[in-house]
N, C-alpha and C positions, 0 to 999 in steps of 0.2 A: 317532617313534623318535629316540632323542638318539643320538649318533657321535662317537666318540673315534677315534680312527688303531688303538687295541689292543684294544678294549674296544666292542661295540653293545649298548646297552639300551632296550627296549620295554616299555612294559607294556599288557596288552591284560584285559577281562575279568577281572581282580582277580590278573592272573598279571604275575612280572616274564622277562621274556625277557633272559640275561644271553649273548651270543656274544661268547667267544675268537676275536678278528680280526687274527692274525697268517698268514693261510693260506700265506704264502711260507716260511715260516718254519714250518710245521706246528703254528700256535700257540704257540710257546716263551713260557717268562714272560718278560716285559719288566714293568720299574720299575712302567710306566703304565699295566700290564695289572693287577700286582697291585694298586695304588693305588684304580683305577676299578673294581674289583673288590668290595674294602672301603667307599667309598663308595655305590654299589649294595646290598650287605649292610645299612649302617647304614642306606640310604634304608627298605629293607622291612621295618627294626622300626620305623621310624620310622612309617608310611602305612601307617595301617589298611585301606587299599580293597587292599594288596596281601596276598594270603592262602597266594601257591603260589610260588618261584622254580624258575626252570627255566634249569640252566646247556650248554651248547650249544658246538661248534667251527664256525667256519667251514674253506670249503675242504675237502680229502680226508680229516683224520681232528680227533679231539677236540684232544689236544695233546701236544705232543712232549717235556712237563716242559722242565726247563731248558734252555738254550739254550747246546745244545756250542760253539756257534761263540766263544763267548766264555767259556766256562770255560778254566780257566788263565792267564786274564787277572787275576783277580782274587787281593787278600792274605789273608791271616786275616781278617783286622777285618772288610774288606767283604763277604765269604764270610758271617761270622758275620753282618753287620747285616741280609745280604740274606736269609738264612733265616729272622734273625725277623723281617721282614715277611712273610714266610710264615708265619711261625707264626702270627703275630697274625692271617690271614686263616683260617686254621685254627681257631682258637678261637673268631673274630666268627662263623665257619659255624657250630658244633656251640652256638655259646649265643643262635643267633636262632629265636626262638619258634614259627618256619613252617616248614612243609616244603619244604626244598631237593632237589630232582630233577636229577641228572646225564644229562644224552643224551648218548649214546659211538655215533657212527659212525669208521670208518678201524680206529683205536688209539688206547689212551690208555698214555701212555710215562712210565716215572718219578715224576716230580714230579707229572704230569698225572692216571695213574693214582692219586696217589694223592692229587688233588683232588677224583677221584671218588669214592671211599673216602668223603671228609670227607662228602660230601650223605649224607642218609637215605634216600634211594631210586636207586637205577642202573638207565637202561631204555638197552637196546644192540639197534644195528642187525645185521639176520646181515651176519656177515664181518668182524665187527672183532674187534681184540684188544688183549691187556693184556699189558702187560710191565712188570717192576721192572730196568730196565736199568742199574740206579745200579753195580752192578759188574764193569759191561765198561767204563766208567771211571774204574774203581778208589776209586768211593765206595757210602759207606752209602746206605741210604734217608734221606730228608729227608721233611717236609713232612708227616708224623704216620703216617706207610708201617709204621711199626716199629710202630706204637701198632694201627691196626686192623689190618691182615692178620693179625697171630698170634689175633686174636681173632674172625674172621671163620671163619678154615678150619683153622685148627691149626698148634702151635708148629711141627714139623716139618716139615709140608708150605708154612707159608710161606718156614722157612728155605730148602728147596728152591728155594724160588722167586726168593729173593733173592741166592744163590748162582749157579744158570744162568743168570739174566736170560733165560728161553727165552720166547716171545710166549704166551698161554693165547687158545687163541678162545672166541670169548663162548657158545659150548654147555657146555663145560668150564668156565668160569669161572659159568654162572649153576647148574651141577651142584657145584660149591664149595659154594655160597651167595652169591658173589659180588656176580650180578645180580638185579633185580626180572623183568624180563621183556627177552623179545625180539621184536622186527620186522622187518618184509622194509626194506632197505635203499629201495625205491620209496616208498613209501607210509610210512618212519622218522616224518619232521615231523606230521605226520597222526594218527598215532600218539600219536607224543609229548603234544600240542595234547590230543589226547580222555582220555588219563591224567591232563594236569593238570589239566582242568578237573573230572577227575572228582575229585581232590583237592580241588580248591579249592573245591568244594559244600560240603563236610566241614565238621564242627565247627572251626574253625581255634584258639581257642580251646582245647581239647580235644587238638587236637593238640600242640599246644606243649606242654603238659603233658606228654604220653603219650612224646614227646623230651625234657623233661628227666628222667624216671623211666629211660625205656632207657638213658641215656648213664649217672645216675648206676651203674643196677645192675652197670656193667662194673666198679666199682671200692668199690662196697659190699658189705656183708654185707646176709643177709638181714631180720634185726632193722633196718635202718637201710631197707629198704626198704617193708619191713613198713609201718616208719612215718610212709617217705614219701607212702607210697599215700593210709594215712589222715586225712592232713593236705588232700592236694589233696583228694583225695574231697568230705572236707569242703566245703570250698570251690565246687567245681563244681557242686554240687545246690544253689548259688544262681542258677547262669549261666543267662543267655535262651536259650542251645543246649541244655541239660539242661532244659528249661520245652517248648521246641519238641519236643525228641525224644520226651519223654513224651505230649505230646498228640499228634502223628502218631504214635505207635502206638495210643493210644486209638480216633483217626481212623480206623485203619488207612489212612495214606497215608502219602507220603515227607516226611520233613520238609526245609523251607527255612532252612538253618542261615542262610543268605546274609541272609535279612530279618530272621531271630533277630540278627543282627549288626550290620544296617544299626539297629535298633532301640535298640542298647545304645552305638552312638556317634552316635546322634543327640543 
């Protein structure tokens, strides 16, 4: 496990384990949270043995978004600089080729909730919740909040949401469409661990793809998907995962994308 003071990363079994480690502080972003963060990201397009991230809070909840204690400290400029570095971690998540998996135990608050947002999948412990608290101090959402929620549950039930800043619990928010799934808060990590690995068997390959077609379709027409499909299609009925998956079902048995993979970067 490598340790930074904000930021712990592991990678275990082809998965990388990313923990938000501000626990005194309810995980708030800090500089070095977001910085270790993005370096992490680049690390998993970079290493091919990593197939699955899994981002995670230490302490009582996932993370508290920004860090009130120090809002209003800041000018424009720095306000402005500090967002896009969020942004830019925003964008490095939605255009890395793996599947990113958020675990939400406590709350995820703000900026946090809307870090969860950014992964392609959200698995939540029971008992936690999600809040856009950005306007009980007197700001907008940041951090792509405004981009996914209206397209997750709908214009007017996000604006609701972005309005009361009211907590949603994760029964309610996985009845949204919010969540992936939920687990007993005992047995959460447990959990967590046997979804990603069960991801990380997957075609990863394959997946990457299947995320960049979803993300484009939010902002194409259907002609432009049409022919997005046809292009990778294309393509993929070369890959050693598309070779593998045809012969286990021949087989009839489960196929091993993991050797189809170790084989193509040998």
């Amino acid at each position: 496990m490598s340790k930074s003071e904000h930021l712990l990363t592991q990678i275990n079994e082809g998965i990388m384990h990313l923990t938000l480690n501000r626990p005194d502080r309810l995980n708030a972003f800090s500089p070095e949270m977001m910085s270790g963060l993005k370096q992490a990201i680049d690390k998993a397009k970079q290493d091919d043995a990593i197939r699955v991230v899994v981002l995670s809070g230490a302490g009582r909840a996932f993370s508290a978004g920004g860090d009130v204690k120090t809002m209003g400290q800041s000018n424009p400029v720095q306000a402005y600089n500090h967002i896009g570095k969020l942004n830019e971690l925003i964008l490095q998540m939605r255009d890395l080729d793996k599947p990113i998996i958020s675990a939400v135990h406590g709350f995820a608050a703000g900026a946090g909730f809307n870090l969860a947002l950014a992964c392609d999948l959200i698995l939540a412990a029971e008992g936690s919740k999600f809040v856009m608290s950005f306007s009980q101090v007197g700001l907008i959402s940041d951090g792509g909040g405004s981009y996914f929620l209206p397209r997750l549950i709908g214009l007017h039930r996000a604006k609701e949401l972005f309005f009361s800043a009211e907590p949603i619990p994760a029964e309610e928010a996985r009845h949204l469409g919010l969540l992936n799934q939920i687990y007993p808060l005992d047995t959460f990590e447990e959990n967590v661990k046997e979804y990603a690995l069960k991801i990380a068997s997957g075609p990863i390959t394959t997946y990457g793809f299947i995320k960049k077609v979803a993300n484009h379709s939010l902002t194409s027409n259907l002609d432009e998907i049409l022919e997005l499909e046809r292009i990778i299609q294309s393509t993929l009925i070369t890959t050693k995962d598309h070779q593998e998956g045809v012969q286990a079902f021949i087989d009839k048995r489960k196929p091993n994308f993991r050797q189809a993979n170790e084989d193509l970067y040998s």
